[in-house]
N, C-alpha and C positions, 0 to 999 in steps of 0.2 A: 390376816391371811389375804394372798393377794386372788383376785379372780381373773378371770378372761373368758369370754363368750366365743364359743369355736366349733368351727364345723366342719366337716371332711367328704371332698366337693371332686368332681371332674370338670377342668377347664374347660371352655367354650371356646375358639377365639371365633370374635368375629367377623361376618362374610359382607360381601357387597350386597346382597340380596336379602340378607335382613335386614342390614341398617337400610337399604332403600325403603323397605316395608315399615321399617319404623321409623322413618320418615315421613311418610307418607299418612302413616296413623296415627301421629304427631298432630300434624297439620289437621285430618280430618277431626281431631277430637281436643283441635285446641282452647276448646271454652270449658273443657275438665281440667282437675285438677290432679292432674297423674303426678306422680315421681318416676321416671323414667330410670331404669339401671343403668348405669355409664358402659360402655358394651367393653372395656376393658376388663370390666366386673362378671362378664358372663359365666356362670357356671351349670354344673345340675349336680346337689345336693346330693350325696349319699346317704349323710347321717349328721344332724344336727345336733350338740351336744351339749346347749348351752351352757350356761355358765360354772366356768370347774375353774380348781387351784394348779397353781403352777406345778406344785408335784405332781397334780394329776394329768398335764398337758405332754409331761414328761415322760410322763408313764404309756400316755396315748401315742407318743413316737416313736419308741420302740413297738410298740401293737405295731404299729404301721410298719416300721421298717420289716419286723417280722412275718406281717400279711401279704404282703407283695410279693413273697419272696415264690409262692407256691400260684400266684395270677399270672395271666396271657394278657397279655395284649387283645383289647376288642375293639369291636366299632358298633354306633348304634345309629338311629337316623333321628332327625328334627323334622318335626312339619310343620300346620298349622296353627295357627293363636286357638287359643282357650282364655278360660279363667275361672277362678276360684271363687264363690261368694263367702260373706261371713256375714250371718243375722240375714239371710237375704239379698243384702246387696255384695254386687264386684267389688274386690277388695286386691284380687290380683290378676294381674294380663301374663298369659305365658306363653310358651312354643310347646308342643306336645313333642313325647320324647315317641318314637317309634322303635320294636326290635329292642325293650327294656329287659327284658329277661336277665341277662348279664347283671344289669345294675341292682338290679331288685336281689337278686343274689347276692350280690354284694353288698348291697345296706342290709340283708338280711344278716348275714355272716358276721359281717363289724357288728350289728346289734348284741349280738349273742358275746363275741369277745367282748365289747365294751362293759357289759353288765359285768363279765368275770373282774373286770377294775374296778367296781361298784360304781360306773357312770350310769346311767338308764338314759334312754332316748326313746323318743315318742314309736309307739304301734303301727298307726297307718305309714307306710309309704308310696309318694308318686311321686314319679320319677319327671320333671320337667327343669325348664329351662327360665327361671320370673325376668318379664322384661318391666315391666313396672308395679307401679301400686295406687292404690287409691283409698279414701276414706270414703266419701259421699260422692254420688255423680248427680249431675243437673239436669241428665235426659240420659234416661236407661233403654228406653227403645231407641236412640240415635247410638248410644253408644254397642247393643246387640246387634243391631243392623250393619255398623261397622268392623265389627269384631269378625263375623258373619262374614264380611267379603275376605276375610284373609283365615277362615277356617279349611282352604286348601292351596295353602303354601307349597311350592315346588319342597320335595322331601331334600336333605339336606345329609351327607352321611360325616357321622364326625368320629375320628380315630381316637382312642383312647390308649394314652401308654405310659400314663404315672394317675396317681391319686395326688391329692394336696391336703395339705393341712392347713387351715386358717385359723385368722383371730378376726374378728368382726367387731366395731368397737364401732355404738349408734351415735353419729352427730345430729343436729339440726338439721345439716344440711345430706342427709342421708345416712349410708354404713359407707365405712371405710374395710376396707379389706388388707391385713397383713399376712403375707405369707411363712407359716411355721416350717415348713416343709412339704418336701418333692420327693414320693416314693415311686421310682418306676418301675413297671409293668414287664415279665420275660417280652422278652422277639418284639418289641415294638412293630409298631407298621405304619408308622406317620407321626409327623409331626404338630404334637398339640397341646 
């Protein structure tokens, strides 16, 4: 039986003003050892569902096609970096989601439907945007301190008017991202 690791995400695209900022915190924290997300890759996570059978990827697209069906069109806002630690240390750099309510509704909702397929997806949800990663840092007060100057990012408002469907499939050199599907959202209000 075949698998595939997949998740069901709201597109990001990206802005001049955060790739400037992630430019710029690139450069300040270039003696870490980040993985940096490809900003083609941007997204924010509804519901993670790792690895399921292709009947059951199947089965999750019709979910989709028939959840959308009764969803608006939203918008939610981006602001400043964050991060995630695990054991301690940062393990992930992100954009805080602002105005999540909608989404958290929403990963809630899919949780509940998905379990009726017998999928289960993890409890806690935050709703954000991962701009990179890390295993170990070299200087964690130079890297807080840096974090720190872009904890108040001009807020950023992003329209919401389809869900997507991926496959994530881990190389070497990062995740690759294939697109399953595109369910859009009633009355759009932007393109994204």
């Amino acid at each position: 039986m075949t698998v595939k690791r997949v998740f069901i995400a709201v597109r990001i695209k990206p802005y001049s003003a955060l790739k400037e900022a992630l430019r710029q915190l690139d450069e300040a924290l270039r003696n870490e050892r980040i993985r940096w997300v490809a900003p083609g890759l941007f997204h924010v996570t509804l519901r993670f569902l790792g690895s399921i059978s292709d009947e059951k990827i199947e089965a999750v697209k019709s979910l989709l096609a028939d959840f959308v069906l009764d969803k608006q069109a939203f918008s939610f806002k981006l602001k400043g970096f964050g991060f995630f630690s695990h054991k301690g240390s940062p393990s992930v750099i992100f954009q805080q989601v602002d105005n999540a309510d909608l989404l958290t509704l929403l990963s809630q909702e899919l949780k509940v439907r998905l379990k009726v397929l017998g999928v289960t997806t993890s409890e806690k949800y935050t709703p954000h945007l991962t701009l990179g990663r890390m295993k170990k840092l070299k200087d964690l007060q130079a890297f807080q301190k840096e974090l720190a100057n872009w904890a108040e990012l001009p807020e950023r408002a992003v329209d919401v008017s389809e869900i997507r469907f991926y496959e994530s499939e881990l190389t070497s050199s990062g995740s690759v991202y294939r697109l399953l599907g595109k369910y859009p959202l009633q009355n759009p209000i932007g393109d994204n």
